[in-house]
Biotite code that builds the C-alpha atoms (Angstrom):
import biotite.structure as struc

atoms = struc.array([
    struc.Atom([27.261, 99.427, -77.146], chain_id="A", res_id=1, res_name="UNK", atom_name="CA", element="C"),
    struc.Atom([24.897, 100.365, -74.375], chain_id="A", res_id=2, res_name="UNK", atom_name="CA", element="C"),
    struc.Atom([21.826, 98.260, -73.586], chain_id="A", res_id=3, res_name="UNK", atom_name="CA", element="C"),
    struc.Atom([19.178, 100.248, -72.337], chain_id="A", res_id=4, res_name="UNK", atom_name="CA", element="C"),
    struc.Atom([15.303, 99.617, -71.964], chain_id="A", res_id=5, res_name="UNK", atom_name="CA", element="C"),
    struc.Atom([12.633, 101.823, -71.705], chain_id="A", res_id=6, res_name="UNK", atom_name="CA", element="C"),
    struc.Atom([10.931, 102.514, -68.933], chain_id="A", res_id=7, res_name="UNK", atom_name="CA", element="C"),
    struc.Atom([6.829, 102.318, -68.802], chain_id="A", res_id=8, res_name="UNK", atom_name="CA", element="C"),
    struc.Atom([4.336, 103.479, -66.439], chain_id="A", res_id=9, res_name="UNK", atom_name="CA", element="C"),
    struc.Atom([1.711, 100.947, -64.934], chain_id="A", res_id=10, res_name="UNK", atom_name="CA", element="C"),
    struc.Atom([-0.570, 102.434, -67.782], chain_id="A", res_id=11, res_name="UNK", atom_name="CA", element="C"),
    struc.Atom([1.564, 101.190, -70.309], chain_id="A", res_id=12, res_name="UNK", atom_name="CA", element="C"),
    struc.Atom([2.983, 105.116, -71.148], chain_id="A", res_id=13, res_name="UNK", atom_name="CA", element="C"),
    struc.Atom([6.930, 105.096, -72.333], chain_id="A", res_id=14, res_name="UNK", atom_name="CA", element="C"),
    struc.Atom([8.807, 107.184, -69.711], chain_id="A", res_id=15, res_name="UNK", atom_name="CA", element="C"),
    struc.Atom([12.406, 107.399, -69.452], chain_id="A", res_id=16, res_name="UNK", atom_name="CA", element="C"),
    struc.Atom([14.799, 105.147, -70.469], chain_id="A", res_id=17, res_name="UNK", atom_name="CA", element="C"),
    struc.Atom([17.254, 103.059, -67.986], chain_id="A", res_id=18, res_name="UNK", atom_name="CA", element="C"),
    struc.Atom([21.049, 102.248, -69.044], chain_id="A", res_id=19, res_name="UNK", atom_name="CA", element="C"),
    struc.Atom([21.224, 98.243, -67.802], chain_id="A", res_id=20, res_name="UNK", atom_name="CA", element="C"),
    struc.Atom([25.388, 97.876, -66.491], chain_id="A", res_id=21, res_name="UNK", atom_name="CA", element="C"),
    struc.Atom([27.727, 95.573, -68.546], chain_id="A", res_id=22, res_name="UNK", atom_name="CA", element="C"),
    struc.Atom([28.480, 93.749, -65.526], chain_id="A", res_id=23, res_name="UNK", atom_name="CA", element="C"),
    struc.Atom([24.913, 92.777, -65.279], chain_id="A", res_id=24, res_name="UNK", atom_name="CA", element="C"),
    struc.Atom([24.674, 91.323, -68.724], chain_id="A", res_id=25, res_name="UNK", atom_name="CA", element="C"),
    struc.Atom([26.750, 88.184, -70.771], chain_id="A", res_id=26, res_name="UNK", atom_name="CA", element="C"),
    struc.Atom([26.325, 87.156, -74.281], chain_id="A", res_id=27, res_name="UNK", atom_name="CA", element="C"),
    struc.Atom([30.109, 85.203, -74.750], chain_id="A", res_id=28, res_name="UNK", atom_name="CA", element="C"),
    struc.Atom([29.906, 82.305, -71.966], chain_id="A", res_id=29, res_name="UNK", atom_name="CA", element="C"),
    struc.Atom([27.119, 80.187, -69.882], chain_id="A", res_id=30, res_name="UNK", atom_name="CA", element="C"),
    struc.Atom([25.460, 78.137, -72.078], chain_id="A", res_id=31, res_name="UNK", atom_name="CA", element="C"),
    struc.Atom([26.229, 74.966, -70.418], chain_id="A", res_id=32, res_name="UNK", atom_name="CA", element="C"),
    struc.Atom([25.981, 76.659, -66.736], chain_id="A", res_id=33, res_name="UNK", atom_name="CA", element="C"),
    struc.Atom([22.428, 77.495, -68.177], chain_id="A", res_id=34, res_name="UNK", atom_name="CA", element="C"),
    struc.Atom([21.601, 74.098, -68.832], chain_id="A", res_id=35, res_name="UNK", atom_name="CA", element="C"),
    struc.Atom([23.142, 73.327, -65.516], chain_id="A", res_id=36, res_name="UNK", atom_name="CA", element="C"),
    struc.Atom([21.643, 75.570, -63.713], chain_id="A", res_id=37, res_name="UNK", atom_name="CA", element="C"),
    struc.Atom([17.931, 74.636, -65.083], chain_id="A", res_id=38, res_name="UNK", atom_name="CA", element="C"),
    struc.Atom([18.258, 70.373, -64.666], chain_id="A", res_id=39, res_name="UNK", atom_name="CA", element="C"),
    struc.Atom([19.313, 70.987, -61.202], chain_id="A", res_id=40, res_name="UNK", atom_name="CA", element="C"),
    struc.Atom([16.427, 73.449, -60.386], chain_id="A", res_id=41, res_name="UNK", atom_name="CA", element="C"),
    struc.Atom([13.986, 70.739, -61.797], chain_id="A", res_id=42, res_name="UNK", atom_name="CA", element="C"),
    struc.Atom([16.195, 67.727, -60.047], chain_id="A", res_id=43, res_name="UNK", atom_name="CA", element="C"),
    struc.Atom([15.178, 69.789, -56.883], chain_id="A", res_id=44, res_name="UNK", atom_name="CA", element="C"),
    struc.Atom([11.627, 69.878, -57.848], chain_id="A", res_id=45, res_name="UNK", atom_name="CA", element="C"),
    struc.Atom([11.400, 65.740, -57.708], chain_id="A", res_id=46, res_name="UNK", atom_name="CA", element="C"),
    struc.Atom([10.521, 63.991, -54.575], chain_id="A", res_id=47, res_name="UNK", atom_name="CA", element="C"),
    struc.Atom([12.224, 61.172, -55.044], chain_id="A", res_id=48, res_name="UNK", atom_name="CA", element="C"),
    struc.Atom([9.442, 58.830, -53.254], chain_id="A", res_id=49, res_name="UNK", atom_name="CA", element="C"),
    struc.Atom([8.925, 56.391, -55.842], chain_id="A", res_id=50, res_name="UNK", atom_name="CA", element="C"),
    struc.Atom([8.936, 53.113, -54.116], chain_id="A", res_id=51, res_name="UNK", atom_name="CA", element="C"),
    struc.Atom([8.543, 49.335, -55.101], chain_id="A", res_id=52, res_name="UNK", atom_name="CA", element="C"),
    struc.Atom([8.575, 46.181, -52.877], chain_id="A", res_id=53, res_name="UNK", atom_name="CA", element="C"),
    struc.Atom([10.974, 43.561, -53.234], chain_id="A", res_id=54, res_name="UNK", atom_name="CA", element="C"),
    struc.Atom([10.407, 40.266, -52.434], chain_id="A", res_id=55, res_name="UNK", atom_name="CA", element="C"),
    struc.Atom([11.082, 40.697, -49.000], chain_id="A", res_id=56, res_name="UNK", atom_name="CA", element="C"),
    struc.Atom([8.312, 43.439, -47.934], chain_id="A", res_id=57, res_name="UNK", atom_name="CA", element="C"),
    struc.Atom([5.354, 41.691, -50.474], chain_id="A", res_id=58, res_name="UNK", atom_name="CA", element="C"),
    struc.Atom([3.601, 40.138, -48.247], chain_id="A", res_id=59, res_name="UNK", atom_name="CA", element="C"),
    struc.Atom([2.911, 36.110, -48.039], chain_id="A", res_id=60, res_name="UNK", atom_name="CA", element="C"),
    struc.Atom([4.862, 33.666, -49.576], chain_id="A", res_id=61, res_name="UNK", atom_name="CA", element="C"),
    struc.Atom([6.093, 31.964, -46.804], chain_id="A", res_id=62, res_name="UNK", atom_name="CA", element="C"),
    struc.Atom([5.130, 28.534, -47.343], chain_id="A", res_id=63, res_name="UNK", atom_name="CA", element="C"),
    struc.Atom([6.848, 26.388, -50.311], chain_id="A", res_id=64, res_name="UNK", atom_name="CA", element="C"),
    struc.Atom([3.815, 26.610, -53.080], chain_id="A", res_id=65, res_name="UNK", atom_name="CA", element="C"),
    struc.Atom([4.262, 22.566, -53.569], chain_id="A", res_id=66, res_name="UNK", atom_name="CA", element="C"),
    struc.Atom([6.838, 19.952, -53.109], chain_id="A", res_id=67, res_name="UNK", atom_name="CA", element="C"),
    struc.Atom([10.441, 19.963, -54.816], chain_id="A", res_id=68, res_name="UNK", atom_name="CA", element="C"),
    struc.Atom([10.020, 16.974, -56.554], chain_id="A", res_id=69, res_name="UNK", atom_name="CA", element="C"),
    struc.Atom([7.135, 14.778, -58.306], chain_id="A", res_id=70, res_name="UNK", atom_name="CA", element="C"),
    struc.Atom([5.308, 17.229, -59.246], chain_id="A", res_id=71, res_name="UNK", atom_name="CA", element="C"),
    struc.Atom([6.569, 17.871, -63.143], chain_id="A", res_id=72, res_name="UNK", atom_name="CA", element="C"),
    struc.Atom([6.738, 22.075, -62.622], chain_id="A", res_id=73, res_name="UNK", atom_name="CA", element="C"),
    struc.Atom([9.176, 24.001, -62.069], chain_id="A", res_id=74, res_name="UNK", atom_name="CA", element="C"),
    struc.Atom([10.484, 24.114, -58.203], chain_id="A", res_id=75, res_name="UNK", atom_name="CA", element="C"),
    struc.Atom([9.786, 26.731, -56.592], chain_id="A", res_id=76, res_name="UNK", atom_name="CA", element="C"),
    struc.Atom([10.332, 28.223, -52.912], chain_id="A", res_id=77, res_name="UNK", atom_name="CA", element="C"),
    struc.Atom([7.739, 31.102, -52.888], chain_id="A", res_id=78, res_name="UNK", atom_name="CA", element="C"),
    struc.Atom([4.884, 32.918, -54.578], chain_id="A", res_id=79, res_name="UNK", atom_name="CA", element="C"),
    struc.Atom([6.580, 36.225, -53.472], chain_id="A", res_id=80, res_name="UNK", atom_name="CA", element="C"),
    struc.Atom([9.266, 35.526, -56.257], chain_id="A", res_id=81, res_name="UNK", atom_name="CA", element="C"),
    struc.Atom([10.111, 38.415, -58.627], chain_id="A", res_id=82, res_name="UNK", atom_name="CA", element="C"),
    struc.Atom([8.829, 35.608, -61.821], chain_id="A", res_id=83, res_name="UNK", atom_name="CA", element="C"),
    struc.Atom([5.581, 35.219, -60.255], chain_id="A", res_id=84, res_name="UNK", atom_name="CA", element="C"),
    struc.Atom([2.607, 37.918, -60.607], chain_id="A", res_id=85, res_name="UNK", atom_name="CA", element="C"),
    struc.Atom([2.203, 39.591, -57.562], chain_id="A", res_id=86, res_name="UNK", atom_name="CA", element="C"),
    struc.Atom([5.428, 39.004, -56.371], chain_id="A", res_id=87, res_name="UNK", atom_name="CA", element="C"),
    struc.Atom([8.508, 41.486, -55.834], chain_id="A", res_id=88, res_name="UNK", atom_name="CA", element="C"),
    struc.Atom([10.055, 43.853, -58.042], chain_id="A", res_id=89, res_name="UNK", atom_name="CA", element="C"),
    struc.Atom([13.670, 43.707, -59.210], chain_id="A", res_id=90, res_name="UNK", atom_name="CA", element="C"),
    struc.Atom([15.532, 46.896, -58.970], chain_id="A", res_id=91, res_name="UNK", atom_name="CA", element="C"),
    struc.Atom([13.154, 48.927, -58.680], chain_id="A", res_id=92, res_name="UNK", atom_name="CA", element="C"),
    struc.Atom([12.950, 52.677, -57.575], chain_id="A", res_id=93, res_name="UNK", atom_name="CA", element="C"),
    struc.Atom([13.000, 53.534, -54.064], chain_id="A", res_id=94, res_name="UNK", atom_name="CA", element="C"),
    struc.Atom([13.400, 56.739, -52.319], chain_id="A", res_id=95, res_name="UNK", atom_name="CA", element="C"),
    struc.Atom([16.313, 58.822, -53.213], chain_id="A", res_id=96, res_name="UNK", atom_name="CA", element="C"),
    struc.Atom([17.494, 62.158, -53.203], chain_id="A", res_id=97, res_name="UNK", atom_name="CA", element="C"),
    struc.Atom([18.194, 63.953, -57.328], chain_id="A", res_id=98, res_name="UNK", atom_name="CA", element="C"),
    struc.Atom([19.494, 67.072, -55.703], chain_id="A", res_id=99, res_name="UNK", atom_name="CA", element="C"),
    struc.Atom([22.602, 67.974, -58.145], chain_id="A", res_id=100, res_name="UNK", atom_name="CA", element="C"),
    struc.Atom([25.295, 70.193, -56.781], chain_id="A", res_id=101, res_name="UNK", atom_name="CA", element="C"),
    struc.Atom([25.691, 73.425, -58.691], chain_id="A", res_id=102, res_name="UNK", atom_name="CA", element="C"),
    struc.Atom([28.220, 76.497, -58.131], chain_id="A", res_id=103, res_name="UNK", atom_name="CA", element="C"),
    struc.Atom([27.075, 79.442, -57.065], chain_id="A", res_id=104, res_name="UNK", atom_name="CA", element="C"),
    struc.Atom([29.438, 81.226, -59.596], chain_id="A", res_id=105, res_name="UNK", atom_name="CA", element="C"),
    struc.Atom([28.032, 78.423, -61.976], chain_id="A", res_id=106, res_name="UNK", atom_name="CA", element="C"),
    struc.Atom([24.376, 79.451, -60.813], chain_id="A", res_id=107, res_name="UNK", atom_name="CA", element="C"),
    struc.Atom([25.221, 82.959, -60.915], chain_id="A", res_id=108, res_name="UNK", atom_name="CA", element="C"),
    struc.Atom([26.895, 82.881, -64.805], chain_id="A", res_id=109, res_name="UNK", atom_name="CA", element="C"),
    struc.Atom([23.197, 80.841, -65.604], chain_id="A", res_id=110, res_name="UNK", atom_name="CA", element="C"),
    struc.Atom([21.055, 83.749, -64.513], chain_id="A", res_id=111, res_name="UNK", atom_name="CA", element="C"),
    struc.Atom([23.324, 86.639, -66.224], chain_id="A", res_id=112, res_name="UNK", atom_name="CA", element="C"),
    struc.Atom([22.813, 84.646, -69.269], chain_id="A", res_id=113, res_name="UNK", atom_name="CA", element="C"),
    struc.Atom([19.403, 84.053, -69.073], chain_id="A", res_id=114, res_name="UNK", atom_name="CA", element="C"),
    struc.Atom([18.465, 87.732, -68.602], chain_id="A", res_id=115, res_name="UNK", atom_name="CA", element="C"),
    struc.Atom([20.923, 88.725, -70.871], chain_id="A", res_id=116, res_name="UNK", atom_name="CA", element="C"),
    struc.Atom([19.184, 86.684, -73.866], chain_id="A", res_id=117, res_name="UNK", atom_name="CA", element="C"),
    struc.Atom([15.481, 87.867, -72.613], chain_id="A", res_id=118, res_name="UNK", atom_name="CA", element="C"),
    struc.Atom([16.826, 91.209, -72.942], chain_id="A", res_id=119, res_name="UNK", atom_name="CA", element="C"),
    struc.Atom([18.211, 90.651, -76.506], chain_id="A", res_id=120, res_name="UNK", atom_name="CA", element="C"),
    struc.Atom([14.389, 89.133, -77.562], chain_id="A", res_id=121, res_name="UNK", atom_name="CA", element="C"),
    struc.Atom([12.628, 91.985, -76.735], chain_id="A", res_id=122, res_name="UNK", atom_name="CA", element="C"),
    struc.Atom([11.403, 90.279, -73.884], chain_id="A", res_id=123, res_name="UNK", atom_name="CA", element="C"),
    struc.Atom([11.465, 91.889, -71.014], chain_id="A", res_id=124, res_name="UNK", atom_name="CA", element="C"),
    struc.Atom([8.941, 95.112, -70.180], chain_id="A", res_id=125, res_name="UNK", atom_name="CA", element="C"),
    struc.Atom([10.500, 97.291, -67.405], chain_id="A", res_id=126, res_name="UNK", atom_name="CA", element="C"),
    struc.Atom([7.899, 99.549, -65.615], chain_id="A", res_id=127, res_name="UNK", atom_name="CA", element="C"),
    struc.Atom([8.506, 102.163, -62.636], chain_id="A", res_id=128, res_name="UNK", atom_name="CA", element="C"),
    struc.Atom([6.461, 100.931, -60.076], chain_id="A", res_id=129, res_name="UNK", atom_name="CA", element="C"),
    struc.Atom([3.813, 97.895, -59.325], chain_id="A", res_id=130, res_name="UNK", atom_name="CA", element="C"),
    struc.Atom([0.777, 98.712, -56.507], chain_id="A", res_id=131, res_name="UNK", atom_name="CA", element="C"),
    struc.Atom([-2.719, 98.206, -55.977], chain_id="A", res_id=132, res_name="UNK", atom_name="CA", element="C"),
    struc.Atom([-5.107, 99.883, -54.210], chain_id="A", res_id=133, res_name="UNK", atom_name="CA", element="C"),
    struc.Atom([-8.146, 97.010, -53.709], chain_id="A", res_id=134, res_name="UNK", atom_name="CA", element="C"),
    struc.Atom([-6.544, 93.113, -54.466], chain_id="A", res_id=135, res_name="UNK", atom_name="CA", element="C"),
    struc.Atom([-8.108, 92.316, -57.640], chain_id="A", res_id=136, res_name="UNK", atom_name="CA", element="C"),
    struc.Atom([-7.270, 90.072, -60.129], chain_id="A", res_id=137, res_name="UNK", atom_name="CA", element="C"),
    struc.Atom([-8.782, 92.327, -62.839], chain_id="A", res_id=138, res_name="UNK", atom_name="CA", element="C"),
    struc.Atom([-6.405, 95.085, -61.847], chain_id="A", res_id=139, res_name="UNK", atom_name="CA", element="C"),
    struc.Atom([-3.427, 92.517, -62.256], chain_id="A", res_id=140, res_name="UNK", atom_name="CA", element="C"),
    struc.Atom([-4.611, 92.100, -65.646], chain_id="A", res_id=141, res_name="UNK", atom_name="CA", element="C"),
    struc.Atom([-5.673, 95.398, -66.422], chain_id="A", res_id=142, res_name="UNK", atom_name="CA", element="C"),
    struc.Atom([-2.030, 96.235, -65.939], chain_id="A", res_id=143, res_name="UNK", atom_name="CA", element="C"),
    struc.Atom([-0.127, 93.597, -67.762], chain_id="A", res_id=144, res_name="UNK", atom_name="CA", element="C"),
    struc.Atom([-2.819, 94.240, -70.998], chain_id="A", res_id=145, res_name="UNK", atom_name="CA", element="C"),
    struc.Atom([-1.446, 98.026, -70.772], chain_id="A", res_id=146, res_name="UNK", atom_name="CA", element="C"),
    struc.Atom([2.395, 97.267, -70.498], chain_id="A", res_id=147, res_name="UNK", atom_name="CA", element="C"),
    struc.Atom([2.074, 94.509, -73.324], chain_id="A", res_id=148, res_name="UNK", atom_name="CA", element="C"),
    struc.Atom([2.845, 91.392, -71.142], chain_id="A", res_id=149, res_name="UNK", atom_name="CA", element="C"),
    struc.Atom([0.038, 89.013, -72.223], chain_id="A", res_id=150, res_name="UNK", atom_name="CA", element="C"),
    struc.Atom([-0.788, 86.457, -69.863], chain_id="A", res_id=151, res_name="UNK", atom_name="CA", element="C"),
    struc.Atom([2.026, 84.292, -69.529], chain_id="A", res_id=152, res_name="UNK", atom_name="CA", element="C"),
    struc.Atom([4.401, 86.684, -67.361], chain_id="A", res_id=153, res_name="UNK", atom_name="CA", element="C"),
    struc.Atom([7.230, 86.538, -64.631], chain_id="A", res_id=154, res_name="UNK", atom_name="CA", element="C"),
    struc.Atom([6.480, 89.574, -62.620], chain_id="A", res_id=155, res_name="UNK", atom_name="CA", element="C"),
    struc.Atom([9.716, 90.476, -60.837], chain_id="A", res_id=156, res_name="UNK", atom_name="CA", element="C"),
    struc.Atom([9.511, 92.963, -57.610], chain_id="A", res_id=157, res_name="UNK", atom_name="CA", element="C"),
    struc.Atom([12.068, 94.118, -54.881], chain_id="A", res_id=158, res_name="UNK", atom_name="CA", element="C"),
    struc.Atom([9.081, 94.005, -52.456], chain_id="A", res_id=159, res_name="UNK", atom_name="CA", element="C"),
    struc.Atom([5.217, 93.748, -53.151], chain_id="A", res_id=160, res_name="UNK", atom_name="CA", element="C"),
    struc.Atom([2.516, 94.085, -51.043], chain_id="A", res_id=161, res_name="UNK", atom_name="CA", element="C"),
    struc.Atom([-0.608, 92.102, -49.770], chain_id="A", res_id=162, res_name="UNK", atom_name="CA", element="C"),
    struc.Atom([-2.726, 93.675, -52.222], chain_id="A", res_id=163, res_name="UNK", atom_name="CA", element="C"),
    struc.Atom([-0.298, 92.282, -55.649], chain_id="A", res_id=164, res_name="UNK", atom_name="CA", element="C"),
    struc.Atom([0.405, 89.262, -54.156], chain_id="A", res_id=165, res_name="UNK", atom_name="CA", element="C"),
    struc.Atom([-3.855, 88.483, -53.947], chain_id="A", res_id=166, res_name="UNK", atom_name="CA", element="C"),
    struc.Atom([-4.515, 90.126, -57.197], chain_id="A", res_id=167, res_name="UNK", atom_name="CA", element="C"),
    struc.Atom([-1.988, 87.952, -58.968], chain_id="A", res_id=168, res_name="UNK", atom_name="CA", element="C"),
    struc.Atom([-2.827, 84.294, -57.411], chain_id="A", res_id=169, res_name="UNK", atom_name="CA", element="C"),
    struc.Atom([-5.734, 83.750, -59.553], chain_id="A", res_id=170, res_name="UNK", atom_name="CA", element="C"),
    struc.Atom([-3.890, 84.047, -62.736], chain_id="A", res_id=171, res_name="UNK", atom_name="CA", element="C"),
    struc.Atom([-2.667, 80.513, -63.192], chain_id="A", res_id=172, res_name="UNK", atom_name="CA", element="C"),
    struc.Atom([0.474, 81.331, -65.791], chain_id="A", res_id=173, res_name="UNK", atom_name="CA", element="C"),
    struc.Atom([1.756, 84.448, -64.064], chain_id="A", res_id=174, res_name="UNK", atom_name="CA", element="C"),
    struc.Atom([4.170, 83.951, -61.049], chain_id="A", res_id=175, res_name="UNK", atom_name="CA", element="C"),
    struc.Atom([5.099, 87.136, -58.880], chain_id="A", res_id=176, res_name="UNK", atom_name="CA", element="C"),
    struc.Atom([8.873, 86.520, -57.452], chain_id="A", res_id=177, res_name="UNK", atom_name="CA", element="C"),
    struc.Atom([11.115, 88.629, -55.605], chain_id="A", res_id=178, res_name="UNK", atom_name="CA", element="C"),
    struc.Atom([14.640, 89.835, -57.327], chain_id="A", res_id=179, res_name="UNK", atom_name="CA", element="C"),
    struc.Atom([16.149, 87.589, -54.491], chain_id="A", res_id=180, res_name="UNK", atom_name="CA", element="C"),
    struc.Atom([14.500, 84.744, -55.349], chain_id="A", res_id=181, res_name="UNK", atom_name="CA", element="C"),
    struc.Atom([14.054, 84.233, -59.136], chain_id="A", res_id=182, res_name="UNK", atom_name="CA", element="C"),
    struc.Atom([16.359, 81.973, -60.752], chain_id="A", res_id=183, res_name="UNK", atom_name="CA", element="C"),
    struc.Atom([17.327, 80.777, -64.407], chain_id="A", res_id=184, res_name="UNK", atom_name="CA", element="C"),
    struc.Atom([14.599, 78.654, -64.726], chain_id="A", res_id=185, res_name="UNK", atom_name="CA", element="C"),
    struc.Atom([11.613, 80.823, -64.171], chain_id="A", res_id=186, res_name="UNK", atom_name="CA", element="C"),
    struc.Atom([13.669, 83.265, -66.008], chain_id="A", res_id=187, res_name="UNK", atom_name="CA", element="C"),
    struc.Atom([13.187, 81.413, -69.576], chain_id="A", res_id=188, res_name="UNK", atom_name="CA", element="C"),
    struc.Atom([9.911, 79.851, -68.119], chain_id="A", res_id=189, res_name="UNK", atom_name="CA", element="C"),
    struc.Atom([7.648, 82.715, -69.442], chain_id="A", res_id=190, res_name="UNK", atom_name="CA", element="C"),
    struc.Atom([6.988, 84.341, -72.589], chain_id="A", res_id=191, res_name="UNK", atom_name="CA", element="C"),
    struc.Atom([7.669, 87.705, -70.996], chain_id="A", res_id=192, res_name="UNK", atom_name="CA", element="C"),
    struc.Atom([9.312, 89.043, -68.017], chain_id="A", res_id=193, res_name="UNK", atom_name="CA", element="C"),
    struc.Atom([8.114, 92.209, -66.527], chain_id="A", res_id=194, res_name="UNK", atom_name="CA", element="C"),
    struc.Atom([10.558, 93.758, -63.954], chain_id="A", res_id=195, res_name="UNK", atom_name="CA", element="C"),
    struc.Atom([10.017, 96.911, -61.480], chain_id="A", res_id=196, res_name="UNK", atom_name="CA", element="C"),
    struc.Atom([12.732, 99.482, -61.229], chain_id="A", res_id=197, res_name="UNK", atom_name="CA", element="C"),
    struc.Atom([13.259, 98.463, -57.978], chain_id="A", res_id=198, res_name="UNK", atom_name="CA", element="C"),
    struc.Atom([13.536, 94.808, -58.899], chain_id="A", res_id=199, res_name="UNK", atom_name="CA", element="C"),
    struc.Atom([16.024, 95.867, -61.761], chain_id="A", res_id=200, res_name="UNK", atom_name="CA", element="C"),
    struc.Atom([18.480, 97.351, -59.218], chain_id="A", res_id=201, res_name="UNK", atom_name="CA", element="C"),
    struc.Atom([17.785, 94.588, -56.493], chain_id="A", res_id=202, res_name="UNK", atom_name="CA", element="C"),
    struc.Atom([18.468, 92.227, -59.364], chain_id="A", res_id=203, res_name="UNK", atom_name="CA", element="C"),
    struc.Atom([21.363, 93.814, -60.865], chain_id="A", res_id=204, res_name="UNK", atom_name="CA", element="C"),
    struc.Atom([23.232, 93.383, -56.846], chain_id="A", res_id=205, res_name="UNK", atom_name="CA", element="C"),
    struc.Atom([23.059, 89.547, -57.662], chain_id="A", res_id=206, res_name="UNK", atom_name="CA", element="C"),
    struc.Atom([24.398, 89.555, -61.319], chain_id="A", res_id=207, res_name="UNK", atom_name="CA", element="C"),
    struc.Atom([27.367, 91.785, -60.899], chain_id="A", res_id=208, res_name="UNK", atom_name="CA", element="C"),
])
């Protein structure tokens, strides 16, 4: 059965309707490469600069605190010592890479899936074209209240000019991405996903 989705205008009128290619869609397999796909993408994200000192970078500690004998307490060599407060941590973080490897047939099998199910919920809201005349924010949002998006949107484009890219920046839970840069993750981020026709077929060129 074909999947098609109906095309609106950037006043929210139904158009035509657009025939999306099998080859662009996949509702069997990718699952898991979904879940792959998305805990690499936020593995990424993480700086890895967590950092603790071990005994040997807290600083002091180099004299013996008392005497090894006589004294009735426990010996001791230093104050730096991971059982004493202030002193150094044991295994503790320190800076490290979480990048995970993932396949790029792996990564590719994620998105297909992803856009595939966002498709099947009735989530995504295809519209012919996406321009501005002046860059304001209540233009952006005049727009996505006519096509039905809400406010908590992934706007993809094939290319978008000055004027979207200012009137969308103030709008803290919509995120404007090019075709050649969305992945899976923003792809289930959002309650909705608005695509141009444009971005459809620029899209389409990565899933097949």
């Amino acid at each position: 059965m074909a999947t098609t989705l109906p095309v609106k205008t950037m006043t929210g009128a139904d158009g035509a309707t657009v025939d999306i290619q099998e080859s662009w869609l996949e509702r069997i397999k990718g699952e898991q490469a979904v879940k792959d796909s998305v805990v690499a993408f936020l593995a990424r994200m993480r700086s890895g600069t967590a950092a603790t000192k071990t005994r040997g970078l807290v600083s002091g500690g180099g004299s013996k605190p008392w005497r090894q004998k006589g004294t009735g307490r426990a010996r001791s060599g230093s104050s730096r010592s991971p059982v004493w407060r202030g002193g150094g941590t044991v295994f503790g973080p320190q800076p490290r890479s979480y990048e995970k490897k993932v396949n790029s047939k792996v990564e590719k099998l994620a998105l297909r899936r992803a856009f595939t199910d966002r498709i099947d919920d009735d989530e995504v809201i295809l519209v012919d074209e996406l321009s501005f005349t002046t860059p304001k924010t209540k233009e952006m949002t005049k727009f996505l209240a006519a096509v039905g998006a809400g406010d908590n949107v992934l706007i993809i484009v094939d290319d978008y000019s000055e004027n979207v890219e200012l009137a969308v920046r103030n709008l803290p839970k919509v995120l404007l991405v090019p075709a050649s840069a969305v992945n899976t993750y923003w792809m289930l981020l959002f309650k909705k996903v608005v695509i141009t026709s444009a971005g459809l077929e620029a899209l389409g060129q990565r899933l097949a």
